[in-house]
TORVOPA-24439 format. One record per residue: x, y, z of N, C-alpha, C in turn. Coordinates in steps of 0.001 Angstrom, whole numbers, padded with zeros to 6 digits, always signed. Layout:
XYZXYZXYZ...
// end
This chain:
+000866-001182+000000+000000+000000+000000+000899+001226+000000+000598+002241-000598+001348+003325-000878+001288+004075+000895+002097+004366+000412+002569+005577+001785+001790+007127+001507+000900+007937+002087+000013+008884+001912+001573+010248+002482+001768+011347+002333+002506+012259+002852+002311+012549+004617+000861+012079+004118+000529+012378+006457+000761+010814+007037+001405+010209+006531+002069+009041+007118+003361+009343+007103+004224+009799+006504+005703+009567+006229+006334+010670+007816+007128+009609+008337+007968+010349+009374+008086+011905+009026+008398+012936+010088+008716+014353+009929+008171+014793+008476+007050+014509+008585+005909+015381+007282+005255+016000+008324+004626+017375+008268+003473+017630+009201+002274+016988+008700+001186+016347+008952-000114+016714+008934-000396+017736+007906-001548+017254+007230-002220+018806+006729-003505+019041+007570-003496+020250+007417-003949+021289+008183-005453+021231+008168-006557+021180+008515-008161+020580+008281-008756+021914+008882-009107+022634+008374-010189+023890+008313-011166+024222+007850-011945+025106+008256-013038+025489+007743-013156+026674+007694-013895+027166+006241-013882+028536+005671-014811+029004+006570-014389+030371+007124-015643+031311+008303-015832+032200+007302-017527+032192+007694-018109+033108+007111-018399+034596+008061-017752+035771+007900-017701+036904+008222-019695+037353+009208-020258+036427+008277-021780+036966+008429-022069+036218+009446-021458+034905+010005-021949+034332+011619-021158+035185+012338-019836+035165+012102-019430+036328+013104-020256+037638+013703-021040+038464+012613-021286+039205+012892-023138+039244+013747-023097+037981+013208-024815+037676+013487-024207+036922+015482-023358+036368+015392-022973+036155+016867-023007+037537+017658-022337+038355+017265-021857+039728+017621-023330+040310+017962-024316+039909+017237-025357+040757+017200-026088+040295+018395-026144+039158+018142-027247+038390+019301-026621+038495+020753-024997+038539+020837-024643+039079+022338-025310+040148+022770-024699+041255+022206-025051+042781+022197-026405+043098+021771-027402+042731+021323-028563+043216+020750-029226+043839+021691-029359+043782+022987-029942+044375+023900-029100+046009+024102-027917+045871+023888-027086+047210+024034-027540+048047+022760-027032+047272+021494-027368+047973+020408-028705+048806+020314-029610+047971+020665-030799+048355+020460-031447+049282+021271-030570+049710+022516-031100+050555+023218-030110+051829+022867-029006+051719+022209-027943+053112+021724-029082+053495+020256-029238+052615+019231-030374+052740+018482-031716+053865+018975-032054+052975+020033-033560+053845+020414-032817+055953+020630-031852+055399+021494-031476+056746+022259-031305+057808+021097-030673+057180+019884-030346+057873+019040-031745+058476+018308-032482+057831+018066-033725+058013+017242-034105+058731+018366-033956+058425+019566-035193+059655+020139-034555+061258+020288-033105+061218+020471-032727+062197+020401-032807+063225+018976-032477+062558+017791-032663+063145+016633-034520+063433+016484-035313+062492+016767-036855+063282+016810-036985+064164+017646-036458+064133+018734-036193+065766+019879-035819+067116+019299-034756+066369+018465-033928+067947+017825-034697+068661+016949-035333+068124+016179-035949+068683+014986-037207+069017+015278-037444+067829+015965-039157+068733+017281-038699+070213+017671-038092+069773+018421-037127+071552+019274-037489+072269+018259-036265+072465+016914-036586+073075+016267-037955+073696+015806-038469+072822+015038-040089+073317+014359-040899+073349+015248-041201+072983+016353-041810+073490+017269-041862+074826+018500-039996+074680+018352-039898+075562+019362-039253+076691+018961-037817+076053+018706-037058+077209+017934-037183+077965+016859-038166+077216+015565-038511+078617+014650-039161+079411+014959-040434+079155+015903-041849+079801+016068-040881+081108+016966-039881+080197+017864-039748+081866+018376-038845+082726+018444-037970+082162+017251-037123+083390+016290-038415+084158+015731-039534+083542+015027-040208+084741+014158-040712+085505+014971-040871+084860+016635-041835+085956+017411-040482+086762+018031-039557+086516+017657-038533+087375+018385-038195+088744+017462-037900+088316+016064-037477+089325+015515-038909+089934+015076-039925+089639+015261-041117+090623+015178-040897+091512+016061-040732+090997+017599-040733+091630+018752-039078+093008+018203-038551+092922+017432-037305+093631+017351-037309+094857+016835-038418+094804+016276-039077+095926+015170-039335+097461+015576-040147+097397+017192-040134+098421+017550-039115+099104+018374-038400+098430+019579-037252+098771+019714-036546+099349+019127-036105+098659+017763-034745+099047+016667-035396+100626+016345-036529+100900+015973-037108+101893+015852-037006+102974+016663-037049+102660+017445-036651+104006+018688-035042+103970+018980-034450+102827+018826-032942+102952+019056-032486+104046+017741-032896+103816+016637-032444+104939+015565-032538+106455+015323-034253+106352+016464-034584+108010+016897-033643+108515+017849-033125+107453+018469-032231+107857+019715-033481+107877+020766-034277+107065+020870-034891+107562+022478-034826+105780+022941-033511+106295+023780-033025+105053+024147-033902+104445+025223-034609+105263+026129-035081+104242+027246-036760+103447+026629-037655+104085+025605-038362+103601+025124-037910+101609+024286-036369+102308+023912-035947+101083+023205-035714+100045+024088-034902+100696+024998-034548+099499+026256-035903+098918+027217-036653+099536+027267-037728+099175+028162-039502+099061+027447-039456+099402+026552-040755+099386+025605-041844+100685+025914-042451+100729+025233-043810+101600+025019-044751+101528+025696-044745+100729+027011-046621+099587+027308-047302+098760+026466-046836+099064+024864-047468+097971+023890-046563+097542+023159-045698+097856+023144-044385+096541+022518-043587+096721+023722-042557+095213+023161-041404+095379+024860-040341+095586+024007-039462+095939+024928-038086+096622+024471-036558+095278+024227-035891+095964+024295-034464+094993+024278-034445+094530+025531-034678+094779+026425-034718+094320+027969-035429+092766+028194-036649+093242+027700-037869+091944+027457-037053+091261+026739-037174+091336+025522-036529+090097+024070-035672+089686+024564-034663+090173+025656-033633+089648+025527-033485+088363+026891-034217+088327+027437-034988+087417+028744-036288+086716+028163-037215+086862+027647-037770+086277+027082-038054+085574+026333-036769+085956+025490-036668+084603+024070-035237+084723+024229-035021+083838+025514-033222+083577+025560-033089+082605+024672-031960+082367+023837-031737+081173+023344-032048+081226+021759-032339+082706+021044-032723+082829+020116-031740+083711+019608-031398+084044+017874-030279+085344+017846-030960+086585+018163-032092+086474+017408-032829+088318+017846-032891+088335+019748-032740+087607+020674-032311+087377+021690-031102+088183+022306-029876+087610+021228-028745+087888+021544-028135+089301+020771-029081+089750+019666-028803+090822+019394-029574+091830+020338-030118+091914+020816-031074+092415+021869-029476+092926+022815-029427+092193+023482-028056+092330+023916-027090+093234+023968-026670+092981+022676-025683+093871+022113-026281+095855+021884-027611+095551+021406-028353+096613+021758-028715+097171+023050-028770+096604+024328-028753+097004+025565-027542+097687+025545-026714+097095+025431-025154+097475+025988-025050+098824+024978-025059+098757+023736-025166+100111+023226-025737+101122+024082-027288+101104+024348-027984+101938+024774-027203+101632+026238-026890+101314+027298-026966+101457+028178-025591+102998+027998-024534+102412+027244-022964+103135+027121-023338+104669+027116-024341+104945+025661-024973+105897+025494-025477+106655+026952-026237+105724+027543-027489+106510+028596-026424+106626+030044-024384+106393+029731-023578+106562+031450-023776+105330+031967-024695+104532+031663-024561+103349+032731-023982+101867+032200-022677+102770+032933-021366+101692+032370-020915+100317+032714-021910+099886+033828-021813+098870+034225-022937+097703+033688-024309+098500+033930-024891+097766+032924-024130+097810+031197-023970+098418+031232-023337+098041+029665-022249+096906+029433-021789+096999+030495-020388+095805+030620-021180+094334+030581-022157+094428+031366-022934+093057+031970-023599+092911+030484-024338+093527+029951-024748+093707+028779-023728+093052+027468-023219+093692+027158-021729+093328+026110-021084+092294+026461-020918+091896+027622-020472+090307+027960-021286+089325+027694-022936+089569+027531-023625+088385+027234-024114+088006+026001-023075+089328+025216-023477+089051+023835-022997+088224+023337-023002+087714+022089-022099+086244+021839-022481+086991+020322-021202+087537+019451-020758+088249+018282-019913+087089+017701-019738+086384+017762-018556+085237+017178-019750+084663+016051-018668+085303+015158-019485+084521+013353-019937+085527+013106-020470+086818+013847-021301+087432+013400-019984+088970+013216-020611+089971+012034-020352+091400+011992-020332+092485+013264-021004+092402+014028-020752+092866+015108-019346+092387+016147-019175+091169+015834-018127+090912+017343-016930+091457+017316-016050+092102+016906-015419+093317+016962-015753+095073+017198-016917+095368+016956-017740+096034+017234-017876+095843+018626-018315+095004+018862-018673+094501+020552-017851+094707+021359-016756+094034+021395-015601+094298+021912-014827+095909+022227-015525+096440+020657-014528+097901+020984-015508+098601+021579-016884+098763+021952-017828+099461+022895-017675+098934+023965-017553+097479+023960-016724+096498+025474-016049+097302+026481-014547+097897+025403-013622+098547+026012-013850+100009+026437-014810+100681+025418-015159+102114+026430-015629+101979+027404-016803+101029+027794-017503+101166+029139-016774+100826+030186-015176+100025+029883-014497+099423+030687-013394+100815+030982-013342+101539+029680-012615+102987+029920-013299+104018+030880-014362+104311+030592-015494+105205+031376-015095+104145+032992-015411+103596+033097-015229+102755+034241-013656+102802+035124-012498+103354+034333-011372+103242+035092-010707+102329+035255-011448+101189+034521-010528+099802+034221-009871+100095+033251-008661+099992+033251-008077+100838+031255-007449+099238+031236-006897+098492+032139-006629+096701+031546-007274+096432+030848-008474+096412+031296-009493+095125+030665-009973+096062+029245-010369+097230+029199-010199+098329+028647-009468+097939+026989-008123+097622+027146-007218+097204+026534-007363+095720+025854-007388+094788+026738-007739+093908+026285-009028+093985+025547-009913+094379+025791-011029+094431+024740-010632+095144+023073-009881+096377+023671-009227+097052+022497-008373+096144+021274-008004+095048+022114-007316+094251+021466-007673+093295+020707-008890+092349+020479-010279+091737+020039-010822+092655+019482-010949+094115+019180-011467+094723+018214-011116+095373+017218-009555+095026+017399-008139+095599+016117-007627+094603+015744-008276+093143+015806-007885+092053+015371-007747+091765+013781-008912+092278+013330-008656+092229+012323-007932+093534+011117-006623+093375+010711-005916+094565+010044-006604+094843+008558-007286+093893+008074-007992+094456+006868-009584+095315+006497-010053+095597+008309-010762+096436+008509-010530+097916+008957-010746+098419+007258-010330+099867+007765-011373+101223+008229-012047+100246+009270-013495+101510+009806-013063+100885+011411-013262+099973+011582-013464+099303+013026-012126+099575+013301-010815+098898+012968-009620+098916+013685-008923+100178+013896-009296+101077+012748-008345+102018+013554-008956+103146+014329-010630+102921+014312-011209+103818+015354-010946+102932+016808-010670+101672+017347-010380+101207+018560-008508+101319+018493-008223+101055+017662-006336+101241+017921-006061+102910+018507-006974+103773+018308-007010+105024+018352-007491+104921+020073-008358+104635+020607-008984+104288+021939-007770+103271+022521-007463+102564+022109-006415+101646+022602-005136+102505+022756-005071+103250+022352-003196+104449+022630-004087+105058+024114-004763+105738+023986-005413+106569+025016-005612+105683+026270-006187+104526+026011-006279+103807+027217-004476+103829+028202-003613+103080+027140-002477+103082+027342-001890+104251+028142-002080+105481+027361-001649+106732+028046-002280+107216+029647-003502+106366+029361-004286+106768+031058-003540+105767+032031-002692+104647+031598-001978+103686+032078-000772+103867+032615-000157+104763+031979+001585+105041+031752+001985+104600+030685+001773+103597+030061+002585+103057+029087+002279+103938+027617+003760+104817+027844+003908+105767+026428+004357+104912+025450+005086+103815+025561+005530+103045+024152+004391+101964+023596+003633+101575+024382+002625+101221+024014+001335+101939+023431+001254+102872+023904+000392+104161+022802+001306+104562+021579+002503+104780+021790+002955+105181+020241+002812+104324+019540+003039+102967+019769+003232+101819+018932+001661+101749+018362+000535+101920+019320-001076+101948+018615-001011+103339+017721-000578+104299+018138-000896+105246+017487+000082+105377+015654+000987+104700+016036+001929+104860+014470+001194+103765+013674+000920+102911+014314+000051+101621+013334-001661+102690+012930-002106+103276+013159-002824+104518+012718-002316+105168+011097-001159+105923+012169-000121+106459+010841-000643+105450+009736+000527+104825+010048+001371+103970+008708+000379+102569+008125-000378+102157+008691-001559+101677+008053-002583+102041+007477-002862+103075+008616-004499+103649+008267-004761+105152+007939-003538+105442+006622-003496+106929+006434-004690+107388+006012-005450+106892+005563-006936+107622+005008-008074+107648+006311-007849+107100+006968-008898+106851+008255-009037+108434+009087-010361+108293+009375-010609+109829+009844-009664+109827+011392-008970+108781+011952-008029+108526+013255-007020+109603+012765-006508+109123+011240-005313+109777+011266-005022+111071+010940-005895+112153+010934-006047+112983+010721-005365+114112+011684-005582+113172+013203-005066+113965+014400-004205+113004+014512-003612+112244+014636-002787+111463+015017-001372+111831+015232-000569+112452+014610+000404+112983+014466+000456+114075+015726-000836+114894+016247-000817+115524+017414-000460+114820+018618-001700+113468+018605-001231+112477+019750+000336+111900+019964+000939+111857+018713+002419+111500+018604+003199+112586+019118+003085+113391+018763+003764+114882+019524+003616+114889+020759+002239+114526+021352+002006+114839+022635+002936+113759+023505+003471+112661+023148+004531+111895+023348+005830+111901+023276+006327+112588+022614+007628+113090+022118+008108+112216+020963+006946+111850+020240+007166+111106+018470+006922+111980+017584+008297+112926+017190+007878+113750+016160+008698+113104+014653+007566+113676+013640+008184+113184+012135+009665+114152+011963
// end
């Protein structure tokens, strides 16, 4: 009888396997865990029907009732009769209302930013601070804006640090030539109410030599004098 290779001394054996199919694996996998899965499943589905509930139920209806509510305010903020704007008429409510009432909305948070205006305007520099801090300008055209009314109420106030630092978030950007060099201009002055003369020249020449057309630089060269930076 012939000799087979898995008979012959120091041959191994061959090897006897079976092809796995990927799909019991995963159907094992399933039937352990199915109780887990199926409850990360639910959580998920209920959270995504929450969100979009929120939304169309909650959150559009009262953006539209917010920026309705914005209408009359903004209206009196442009006449300048600031406390009508901040506090309302008896038949519309003001930035005060909107901005407590439909927290959590943007006409909410522009509300806000409109307090703090009107408050800066009306001396009351502290509400304005509390005001301008709860604005949230990030993404939006205003948040440099924000920041540099930030820093007057913090100037009016006698804080010229924080003052500064705000000054500094509102000259952030160098390819704005309305916003930066009317706060780089407030930012030397703060400095100077500080002591620090090399730190005002340094705001005030970036005026100069950047922002020669800007209505800043018009006087600027005085403020440099008044330092002992003459051309």
């Amino acid at each position: 009888m012939a000799n087979s290779a898995r008979n012959v001394p120091g041959v191994e054996k061959e090897t006897e396997y079976t092809e796995i199919n990927p799909f019991d694996n995963l159907q094992v996998t399933y039937e352990k865990n199915k109780k887990t899965i199926s409850t990360v499943t639910t959580l998920v589905l209920v959270l995504v029907v929450g969100y979009f509930g929120y939304m169309k139920m909650y959150k559009e209806p009262g953006e539209e009732k917010a920026n309705a509510a914005m209408y009359w305010p903004q209206l009196y903020f442009q006449a300048d009769s600031l406390n009508l704007a901040l506090n309302g008429d008896g038949k519309n409510i003001g930035f005060n209302k909107i901005a407590s009432k439909y927290e959590g909305t943007n006409a909410a948070n522009l509300a806000r930013y409109y307090e703090g205006v009107c408050y800066l305007k009306m001396g009351k520099y502290n509400d304005a601070i509390s005001a301008l801090k709860k604005f949230n300008g990030k993404g939006t055209a205003l948040d440099r804006q924000a920041a540099g009314l930030l820093g007057l109420a913090y100037m009016e106030n006698k804080n010229n640090n924080e003052a500064i630092e705000s000054f500094k978030k509102a000259t952030a950007d160098k390819d704005d030539a309305l916003v930066t060099p009317t706060y780089l201009y407030h930012m030397g002055m703060a400095y100077q109410a500080s002591g620090k003369a090399n730190e005002a020249k340094d705001a005030f020449k970036r005026i100069r030599d950047e922002y020669p057309r800007s209505q800043q630089a018009r006087e600027i060269d005085k403020e440099l004098a008044k330092l002992g930076e003459l051309n």
